[in-house]
Structure formats: C-alpha cells, structure tokens
ROKOL-574486 format. One line per 5 residues: number of its first residue (from 0); their letters; for each residue x, y, z of N, C-alpha, C. Coordinates in steps of 0.05 Angstrom, whole numbers, plus 5000, padded with zeros to 4 digits. Example, Ala and Ser with C-alpha at 12.3 -4.5 7.8 and 13.67 -1.06 7.14 Angstrom:
2
0) as) 5264/4886/5156/5246/4910/5156/5264/4934/5156  5257/4955/5142/5273/4979/5143/5258/5001/5157
//
This chain:
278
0) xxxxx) 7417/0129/5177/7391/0136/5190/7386/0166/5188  7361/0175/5177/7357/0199/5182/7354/0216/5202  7360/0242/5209/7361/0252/5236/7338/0263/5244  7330/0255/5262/7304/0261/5284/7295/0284/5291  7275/0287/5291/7264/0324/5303/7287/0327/5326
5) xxxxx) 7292/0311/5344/7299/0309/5368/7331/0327/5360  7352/0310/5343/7374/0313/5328/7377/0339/5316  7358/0353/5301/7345/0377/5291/7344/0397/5315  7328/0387/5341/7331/0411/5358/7353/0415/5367  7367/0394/5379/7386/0393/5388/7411/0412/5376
10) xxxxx) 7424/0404/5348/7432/0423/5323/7430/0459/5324  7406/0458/5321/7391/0479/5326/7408/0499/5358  7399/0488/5377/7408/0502/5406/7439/0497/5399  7453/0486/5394/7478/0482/5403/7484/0502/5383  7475/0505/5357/7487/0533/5331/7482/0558/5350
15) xxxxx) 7456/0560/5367/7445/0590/5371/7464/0594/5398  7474/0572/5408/7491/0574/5429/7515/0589/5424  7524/0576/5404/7544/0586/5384/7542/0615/5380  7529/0630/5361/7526/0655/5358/7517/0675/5367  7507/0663/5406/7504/0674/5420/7521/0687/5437
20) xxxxx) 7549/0673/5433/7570/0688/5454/7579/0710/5438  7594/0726/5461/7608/0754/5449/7627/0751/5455  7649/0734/5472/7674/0740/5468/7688/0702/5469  7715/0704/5466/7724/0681/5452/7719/0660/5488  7729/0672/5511/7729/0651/5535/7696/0646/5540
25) xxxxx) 7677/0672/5533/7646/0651/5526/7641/0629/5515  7652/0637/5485/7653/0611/5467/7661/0583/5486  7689/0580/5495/7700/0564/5515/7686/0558/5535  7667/0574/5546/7655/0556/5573/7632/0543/5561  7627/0558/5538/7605/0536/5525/7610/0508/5525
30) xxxxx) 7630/0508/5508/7645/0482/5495/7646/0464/5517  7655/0469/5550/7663/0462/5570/7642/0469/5585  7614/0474/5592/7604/0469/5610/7599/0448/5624  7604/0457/5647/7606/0438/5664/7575/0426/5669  7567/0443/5675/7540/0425/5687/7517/0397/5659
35) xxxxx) 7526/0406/5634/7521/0391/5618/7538/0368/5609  7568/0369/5631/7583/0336/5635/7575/0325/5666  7556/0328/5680/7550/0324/5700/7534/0300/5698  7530/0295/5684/7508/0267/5680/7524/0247/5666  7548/0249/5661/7575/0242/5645/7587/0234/5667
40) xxxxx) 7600/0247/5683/7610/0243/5705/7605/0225/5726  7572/0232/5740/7569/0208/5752/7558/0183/5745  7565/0176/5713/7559/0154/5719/7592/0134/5708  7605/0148/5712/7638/0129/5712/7648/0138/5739  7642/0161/5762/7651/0154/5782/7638/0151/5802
45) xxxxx) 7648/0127/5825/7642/0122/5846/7634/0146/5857  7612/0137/5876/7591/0149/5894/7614/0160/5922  7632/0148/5922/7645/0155/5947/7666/0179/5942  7664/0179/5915/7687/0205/5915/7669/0236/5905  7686/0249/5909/7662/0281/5905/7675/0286/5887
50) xxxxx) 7655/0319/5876/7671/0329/5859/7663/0356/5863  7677/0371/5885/7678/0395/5886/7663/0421/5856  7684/0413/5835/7672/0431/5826/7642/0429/5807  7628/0404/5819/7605/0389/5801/7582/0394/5822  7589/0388/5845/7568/0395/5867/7569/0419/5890
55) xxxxx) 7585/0442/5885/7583/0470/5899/7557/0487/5877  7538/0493/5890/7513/0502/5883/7523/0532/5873  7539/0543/5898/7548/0573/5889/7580/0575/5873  7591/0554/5873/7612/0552/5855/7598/0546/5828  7584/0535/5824/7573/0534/5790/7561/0557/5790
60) xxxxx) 7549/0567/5812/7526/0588/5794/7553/0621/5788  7567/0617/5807/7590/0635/5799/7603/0630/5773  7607/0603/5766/7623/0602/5746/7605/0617/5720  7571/0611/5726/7558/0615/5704/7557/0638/5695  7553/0654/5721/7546/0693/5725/7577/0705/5717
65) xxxxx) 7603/0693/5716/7630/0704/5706/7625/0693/5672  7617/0679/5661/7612/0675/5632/7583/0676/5621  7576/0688/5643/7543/0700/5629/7546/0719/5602  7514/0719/5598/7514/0742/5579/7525/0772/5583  7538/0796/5578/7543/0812/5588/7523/0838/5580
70) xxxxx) 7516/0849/5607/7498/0863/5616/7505/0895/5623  7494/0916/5618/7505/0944/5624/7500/0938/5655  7531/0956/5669/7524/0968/5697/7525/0990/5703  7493/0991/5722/7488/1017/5724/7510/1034/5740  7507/1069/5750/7523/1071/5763/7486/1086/5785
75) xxxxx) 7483/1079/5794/7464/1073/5816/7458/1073/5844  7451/1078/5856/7449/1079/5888/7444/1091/5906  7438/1100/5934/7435/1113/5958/7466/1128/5954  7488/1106/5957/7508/1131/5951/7522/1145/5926  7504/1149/5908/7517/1157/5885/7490/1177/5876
80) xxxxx) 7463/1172/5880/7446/1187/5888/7450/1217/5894  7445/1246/5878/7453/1273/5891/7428/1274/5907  7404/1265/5911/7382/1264/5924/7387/1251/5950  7398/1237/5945/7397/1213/5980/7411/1222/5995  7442/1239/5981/7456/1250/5989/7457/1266/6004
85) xxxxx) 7432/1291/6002/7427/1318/6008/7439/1340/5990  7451/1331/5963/7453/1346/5954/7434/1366/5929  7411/1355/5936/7395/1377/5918/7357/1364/5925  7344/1377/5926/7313/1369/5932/7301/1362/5907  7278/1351/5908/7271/1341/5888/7260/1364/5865
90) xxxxx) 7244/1383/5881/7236/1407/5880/7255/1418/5854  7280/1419/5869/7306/1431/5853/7315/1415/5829  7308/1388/5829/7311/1372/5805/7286/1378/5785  7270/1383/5792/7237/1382/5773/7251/1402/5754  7253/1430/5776/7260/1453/5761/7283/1456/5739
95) xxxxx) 7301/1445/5744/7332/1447/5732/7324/1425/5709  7314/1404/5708/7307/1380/5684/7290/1397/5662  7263/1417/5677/7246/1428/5657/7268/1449/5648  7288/1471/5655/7301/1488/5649/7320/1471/5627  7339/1447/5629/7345/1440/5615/7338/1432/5590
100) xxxxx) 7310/1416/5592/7300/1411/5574/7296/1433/5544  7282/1455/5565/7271/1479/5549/7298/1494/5539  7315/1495/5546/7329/1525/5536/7355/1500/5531  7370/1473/5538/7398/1469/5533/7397/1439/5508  7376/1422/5523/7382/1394/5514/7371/1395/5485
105) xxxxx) 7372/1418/5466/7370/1414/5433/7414/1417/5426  7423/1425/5444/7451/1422/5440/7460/1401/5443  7454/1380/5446/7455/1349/5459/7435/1333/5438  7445/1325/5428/7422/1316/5406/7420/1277/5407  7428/1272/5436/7433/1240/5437/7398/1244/5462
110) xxxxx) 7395/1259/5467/7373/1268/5488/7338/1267/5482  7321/1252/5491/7303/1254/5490/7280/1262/5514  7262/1283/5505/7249/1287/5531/7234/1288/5535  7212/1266/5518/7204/1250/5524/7206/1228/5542  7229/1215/5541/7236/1199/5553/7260/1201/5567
115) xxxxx) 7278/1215/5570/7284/1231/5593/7283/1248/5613  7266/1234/5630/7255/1246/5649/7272/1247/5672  7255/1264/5695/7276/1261/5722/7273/1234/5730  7248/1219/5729/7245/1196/5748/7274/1169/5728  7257/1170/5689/7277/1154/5679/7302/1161/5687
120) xxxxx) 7323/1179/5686/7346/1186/5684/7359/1178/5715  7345/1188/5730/7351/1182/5758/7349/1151/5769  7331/1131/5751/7332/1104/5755/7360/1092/5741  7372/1103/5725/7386/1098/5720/7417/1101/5705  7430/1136/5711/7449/1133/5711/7445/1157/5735
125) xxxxx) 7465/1165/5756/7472/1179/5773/7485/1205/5759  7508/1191/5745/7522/1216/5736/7507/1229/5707  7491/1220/5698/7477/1231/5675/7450/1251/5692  7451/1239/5707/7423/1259/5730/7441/1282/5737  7463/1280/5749/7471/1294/5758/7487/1327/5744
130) xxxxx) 7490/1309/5719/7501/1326/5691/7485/1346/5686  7458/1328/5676/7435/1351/5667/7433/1376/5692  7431/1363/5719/7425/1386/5741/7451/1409/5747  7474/1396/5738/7490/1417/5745/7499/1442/5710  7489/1429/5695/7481/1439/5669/7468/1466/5671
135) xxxxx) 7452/1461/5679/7427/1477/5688/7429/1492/5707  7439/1482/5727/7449/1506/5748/7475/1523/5744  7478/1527/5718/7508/1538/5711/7495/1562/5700  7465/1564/5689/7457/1586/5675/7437/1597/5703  7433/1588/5718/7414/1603/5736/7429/1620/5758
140) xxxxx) 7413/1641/5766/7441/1659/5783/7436/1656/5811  7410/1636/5814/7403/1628/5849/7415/1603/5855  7429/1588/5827/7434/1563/5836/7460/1564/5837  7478/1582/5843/7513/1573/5835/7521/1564/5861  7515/1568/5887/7523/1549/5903/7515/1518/5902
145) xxxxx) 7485/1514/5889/7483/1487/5878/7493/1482/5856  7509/1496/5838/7527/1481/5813/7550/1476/5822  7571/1488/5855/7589/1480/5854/7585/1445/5872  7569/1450/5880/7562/1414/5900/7558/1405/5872  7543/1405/5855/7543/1379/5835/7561/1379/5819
150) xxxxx) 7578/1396/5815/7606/1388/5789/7617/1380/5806  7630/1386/5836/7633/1367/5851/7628/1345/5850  7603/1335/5856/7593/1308/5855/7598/1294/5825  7597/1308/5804/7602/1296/5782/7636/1285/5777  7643/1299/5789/7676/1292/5787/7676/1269/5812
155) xxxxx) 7662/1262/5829/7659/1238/5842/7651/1217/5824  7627/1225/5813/7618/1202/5800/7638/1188/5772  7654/1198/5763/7675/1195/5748/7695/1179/5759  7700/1188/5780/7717/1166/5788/7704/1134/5793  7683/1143/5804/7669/1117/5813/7662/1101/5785
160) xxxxx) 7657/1118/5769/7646/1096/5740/7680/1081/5731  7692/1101/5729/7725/1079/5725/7719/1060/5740  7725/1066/5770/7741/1052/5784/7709/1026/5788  7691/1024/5777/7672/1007/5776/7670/0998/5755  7673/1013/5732/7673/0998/5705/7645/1002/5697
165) xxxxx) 7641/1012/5708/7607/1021/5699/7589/1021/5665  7573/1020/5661/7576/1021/5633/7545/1018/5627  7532/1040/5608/7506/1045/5605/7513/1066/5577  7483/1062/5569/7489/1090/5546/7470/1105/5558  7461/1116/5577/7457/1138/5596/7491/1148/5608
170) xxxxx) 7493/1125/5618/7534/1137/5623/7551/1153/5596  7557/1145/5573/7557/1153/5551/7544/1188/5551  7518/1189/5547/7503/1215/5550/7511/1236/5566  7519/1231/5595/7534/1245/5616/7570/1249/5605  7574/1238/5599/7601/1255/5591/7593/1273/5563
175) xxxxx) 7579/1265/5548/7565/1292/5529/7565/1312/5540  7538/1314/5561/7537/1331/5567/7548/1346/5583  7570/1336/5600/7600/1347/5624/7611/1365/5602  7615/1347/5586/7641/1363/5567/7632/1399/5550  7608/1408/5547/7610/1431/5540/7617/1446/5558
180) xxxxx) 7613/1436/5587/7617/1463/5606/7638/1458/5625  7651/1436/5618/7678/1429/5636/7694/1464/5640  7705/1469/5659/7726/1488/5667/7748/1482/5651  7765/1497/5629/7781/1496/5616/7810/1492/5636  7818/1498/5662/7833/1502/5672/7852/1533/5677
185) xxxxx) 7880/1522/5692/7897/1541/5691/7912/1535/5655  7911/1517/5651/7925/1514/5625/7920/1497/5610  7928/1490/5588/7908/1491/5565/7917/1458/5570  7938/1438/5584/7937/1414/5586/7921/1408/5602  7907/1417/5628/7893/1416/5641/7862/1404/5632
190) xxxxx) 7845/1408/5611/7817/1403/5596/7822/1371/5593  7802/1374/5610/7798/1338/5615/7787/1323/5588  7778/1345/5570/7755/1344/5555/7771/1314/5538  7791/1308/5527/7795/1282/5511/7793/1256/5536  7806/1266/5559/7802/1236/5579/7765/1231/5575
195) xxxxx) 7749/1253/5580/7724/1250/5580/7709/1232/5547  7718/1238/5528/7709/1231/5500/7725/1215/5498  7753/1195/5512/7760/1175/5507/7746/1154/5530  7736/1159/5551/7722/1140/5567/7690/1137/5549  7681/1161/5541/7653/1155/5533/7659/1137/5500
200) xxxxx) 7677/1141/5494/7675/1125/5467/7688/1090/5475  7696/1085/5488/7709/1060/5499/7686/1049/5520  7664/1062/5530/7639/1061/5543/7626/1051/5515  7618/1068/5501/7597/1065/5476/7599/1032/5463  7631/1035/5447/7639/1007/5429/7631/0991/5452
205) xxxxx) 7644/0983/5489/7638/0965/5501/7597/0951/5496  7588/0971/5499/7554/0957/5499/7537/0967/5473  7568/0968/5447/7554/0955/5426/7534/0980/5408  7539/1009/5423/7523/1028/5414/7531/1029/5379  7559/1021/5374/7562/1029/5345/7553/0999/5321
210) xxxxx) 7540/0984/5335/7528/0962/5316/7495/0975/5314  7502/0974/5281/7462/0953/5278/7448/0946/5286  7423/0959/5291/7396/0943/5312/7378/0941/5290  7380/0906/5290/7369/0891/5268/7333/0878/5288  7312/0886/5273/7300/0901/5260/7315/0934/5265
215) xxxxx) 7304/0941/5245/7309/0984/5256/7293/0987/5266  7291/1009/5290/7273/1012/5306/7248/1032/5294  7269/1036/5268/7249/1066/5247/7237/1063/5226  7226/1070/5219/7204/1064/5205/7221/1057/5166  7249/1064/5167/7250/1062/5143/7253/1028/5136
220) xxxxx) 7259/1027/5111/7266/0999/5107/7281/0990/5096  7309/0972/5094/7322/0965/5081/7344/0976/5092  7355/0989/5116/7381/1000/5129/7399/0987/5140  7394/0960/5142/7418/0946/5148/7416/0924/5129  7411/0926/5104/7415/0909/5089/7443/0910/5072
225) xxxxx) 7456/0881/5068/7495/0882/5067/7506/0886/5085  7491/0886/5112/7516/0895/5145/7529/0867/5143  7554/0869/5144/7572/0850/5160/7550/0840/5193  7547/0807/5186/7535/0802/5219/7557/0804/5235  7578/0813/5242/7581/0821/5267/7588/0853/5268
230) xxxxx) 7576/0855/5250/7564/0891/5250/7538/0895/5263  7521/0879/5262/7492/0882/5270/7485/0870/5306  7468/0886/5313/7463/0871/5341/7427/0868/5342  7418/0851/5349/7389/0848/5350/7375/0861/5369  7345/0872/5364/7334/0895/5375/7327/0882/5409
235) xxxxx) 7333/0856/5403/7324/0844/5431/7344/0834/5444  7365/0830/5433/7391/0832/5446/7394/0858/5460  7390/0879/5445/7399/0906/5452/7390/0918/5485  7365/0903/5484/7347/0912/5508/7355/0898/5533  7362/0874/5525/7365/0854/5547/7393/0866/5557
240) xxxxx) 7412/0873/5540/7437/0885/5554/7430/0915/5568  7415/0925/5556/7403/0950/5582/7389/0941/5601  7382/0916/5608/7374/0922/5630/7333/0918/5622  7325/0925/5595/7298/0915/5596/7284/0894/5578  7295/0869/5597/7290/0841/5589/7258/0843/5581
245) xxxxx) 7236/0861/5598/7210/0852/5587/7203/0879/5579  7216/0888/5568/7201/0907/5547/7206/0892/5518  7186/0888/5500/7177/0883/5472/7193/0899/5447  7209/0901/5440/7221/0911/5417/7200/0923/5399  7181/0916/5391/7172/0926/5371/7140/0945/5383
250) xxxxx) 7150/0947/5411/7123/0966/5419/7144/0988/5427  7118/1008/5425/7125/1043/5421/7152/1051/5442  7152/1034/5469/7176/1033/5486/7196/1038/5475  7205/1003/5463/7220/0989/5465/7233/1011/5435  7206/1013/5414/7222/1026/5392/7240/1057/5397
255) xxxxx) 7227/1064/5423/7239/1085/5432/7265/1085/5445  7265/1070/5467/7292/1059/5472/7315/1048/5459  7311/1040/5440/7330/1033/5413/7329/1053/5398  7317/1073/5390/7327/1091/5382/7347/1114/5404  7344/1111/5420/7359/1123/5438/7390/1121/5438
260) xxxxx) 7387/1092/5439/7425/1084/5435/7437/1084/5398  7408/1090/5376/7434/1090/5355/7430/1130/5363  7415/1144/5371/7422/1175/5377/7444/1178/5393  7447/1165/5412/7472/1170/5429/7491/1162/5418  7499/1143/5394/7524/1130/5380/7525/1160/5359
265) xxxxx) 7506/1173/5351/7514/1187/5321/7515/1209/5341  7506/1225/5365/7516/1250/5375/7545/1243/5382  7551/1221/5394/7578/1226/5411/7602/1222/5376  7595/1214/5351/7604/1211/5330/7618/1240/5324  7583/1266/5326/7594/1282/5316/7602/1303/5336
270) xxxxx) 7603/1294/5357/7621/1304/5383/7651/1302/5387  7658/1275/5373/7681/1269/5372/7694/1283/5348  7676/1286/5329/7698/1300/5298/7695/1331/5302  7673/1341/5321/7673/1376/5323/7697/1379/5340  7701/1360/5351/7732/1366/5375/7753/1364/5362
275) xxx) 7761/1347/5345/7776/1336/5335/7790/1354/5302  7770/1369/5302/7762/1399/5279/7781/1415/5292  7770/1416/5323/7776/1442/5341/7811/1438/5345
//
C-alpha cells in the first residue's frame, strides 16, 4: 500500500524531530517520550492502578523543560542590576555609554551602537552593562570613586555568571571588554586575563557563536556554501536561543542581531590570537 499524506507528515515531524536535538540525552527523550506512550499505556492498564510518572502535571512538564530546547541565560535582575543597586544613576549611565561609545567601543569591534544601547544592554546582560560603565569611568577623573564600585561589582558579577552558568553573547562581549583594563596585579601570575578568555570562549562554543547562520544575515552570497551541517546553525534557530522567539530573521532587527553574534565570534577570535602573540 502506498503511504498516505497522513504517513508523509508523520515521517516528516519525526526526521525534523530528529535534527532538532543538540545533544545525545535530547535525542533519548525523544525516542522515549513519555507523554506520546500515554495513550499506549492506558489502554493495557487498569483504571485502578496509577502511574505517577504519566499523570504528575508538573513532573512531565519538568521532565520536558530539563530536555527542552536549550536557551541563553541571562545574567539579569534587581540584584545584579548596578542601577537597582545604587550603584550608579541613570544620569551616570547615559553619560559613560555616550563617552564609551565615542572615544573606546571602535577597540571592541564585537560592539554595535546602534544597537547597543543603555536600555538594550541593560535588558540584558548585567555584567556587559556594567563593563562598558566602568570602562568609561576609568578615563574620567570625576568618576574614579565610581570605577572602583563597578570593577567591584564586575568581579561580583563573575562570580555569579560561573556559579549560575549564565550564558549570552552579550556575556561573551563583557569579558572583551573587562580584559583591556583588568589590573595586572602584584605579579605577573596574578592577570586573570586567560581565566577571563577561557570562560568567554567556553561561553561562546556553548550558544553556538562559532557555527554558521544559515541564511547570512549579509548581504553576500554563497558563504556557507560546503559547511559541514553541523557546522551551520539556522538564522531562526539562532534567535530563538537568544531569547527573540518573535523577532523575524530576515527583517532589519533580526539581520542585525545575527550579525552581532558572528561579530562577537570573530572579535573574541582575534582577541584570543593578539594574547596568545603576546
């Protein structure tokens, strides 16, 4: 018998299911989801017996959200906030973002400013907000009591992104920019600077910054043609793991935002081989 549209769709979802996971125990909960043997189940067992792990509402939806798709986490919040904190007015952010902009962030070449603004950057990484402002307050001679509260605070936020696991390519961008003006120390083992360029590069590979964003977000054509597919990541994949499920890939946004993360993969590239020179 020939196979049915029905047979066809079916085929269809179960392949894209397939090439949708990213790691091997995804693959596995596929294979084994539970909630698609649930209609399997009750009908060989009796009504009188349960089945815990078939009918807990928040035990499946846990099982689903631990083998979900995986998503950047921000590092975000009232307490991670230098604003909520009291450590700097907003006033003091406008100024130090435009100062940065104008005279530092062409040394930073993962940076757009356009689209790094105080409001974007502040929605979403803490310690990348907090980078640019204490950046900035390192060259001003009214702000050095506010550059020692935010390298402070930045060396908070460091811990907190470990010990959270945090993971964004705004996170990525913030150890860029820490690392030109890190304090060398009392001695020369002291320069945090490789712990810093080994968390941002183990940050980066995690959400995928060094794959292929298939379409290109640029205008040329033919740039990922011969990529190994699991070299390549899709432009709508890319978004949904940051975080902007309804932004459109191929509007002026979306092309902007994807160009953002292959800039932040080729600065922290040649960040890593100028050090590595040094």
């Amino acid at each position: 018998m020939p196979p049915t549209s029905q047979d066809n769709q079916a085929t269809t979802d179960d392949n894209l299911a397939v090439d949708d996971v990213e790691n091997p125990l995804q693959l596995l909960a596929r294979a084994s989801d539970l909630s698609s043997l649930e209609p399997l189940w009750s009908s060989y067992t009796p009504s009188a017996v349960t089945l815990p792990s078939l009918q807990g509402n928040d035990q499946g939806q846990d099982v689903h959200t631990f083998f979900g798709p995986f998503r950047a986490k921000l590092d975000i919040g009232e307490h991670l906030d230098p604003v909520d904190l009291g450590l700097v007015t907003i006033e003091e952010c406008d100024m130090l973002f435009t100062y940065f902009h104008e005279n530092l962030s062409h040394t930073r070449w993962g940076l757009d400013s356009l689209l790094h603004s105080r409001a974007f950057v502040r929605q979403r990484s803490a310690f990348l907000f907090t980078s640019i402002l204490a950046a900035s307050s390192l060259f001003i001679t009214s702000t050095s009591a506010l550059a020692k509260r935010l390298l402070s605070h930045c060396k908070f936020l460091v811990r907190q992104i470990t010990a959270n696991r945090s993971r964004s390519p705004e996170i990525v961008l913030g150890f860029m920019v820490s690392i030109p003006w890190m304090h060398p120390g009392t001695h020369w083992s002291d320069d945090e600077t490789c712990s810093y360029m080994a968390t941002a590069l183990t940050i980066a590979i995690d959400i995928y910054l060094n794959k292929w964003i298939v379409p290109s977000p640029s205008d040329s054509k033919g740039t990922s043609h011969n990529v190994p597919q699991g070299e390549v990541i899709t432009a709508r994949k890319a978004l949904d793991l940051d975080g902007f499920e309804d932004v459109d890939p191929s509007s002026v946004m979306g092309r902007r935002l994807l160009r953002r993360r292959e800039r932040t993969w080729l600065a922290l590239f040649v960040l890593d081989r100028g050090y590595d020179v040094l």
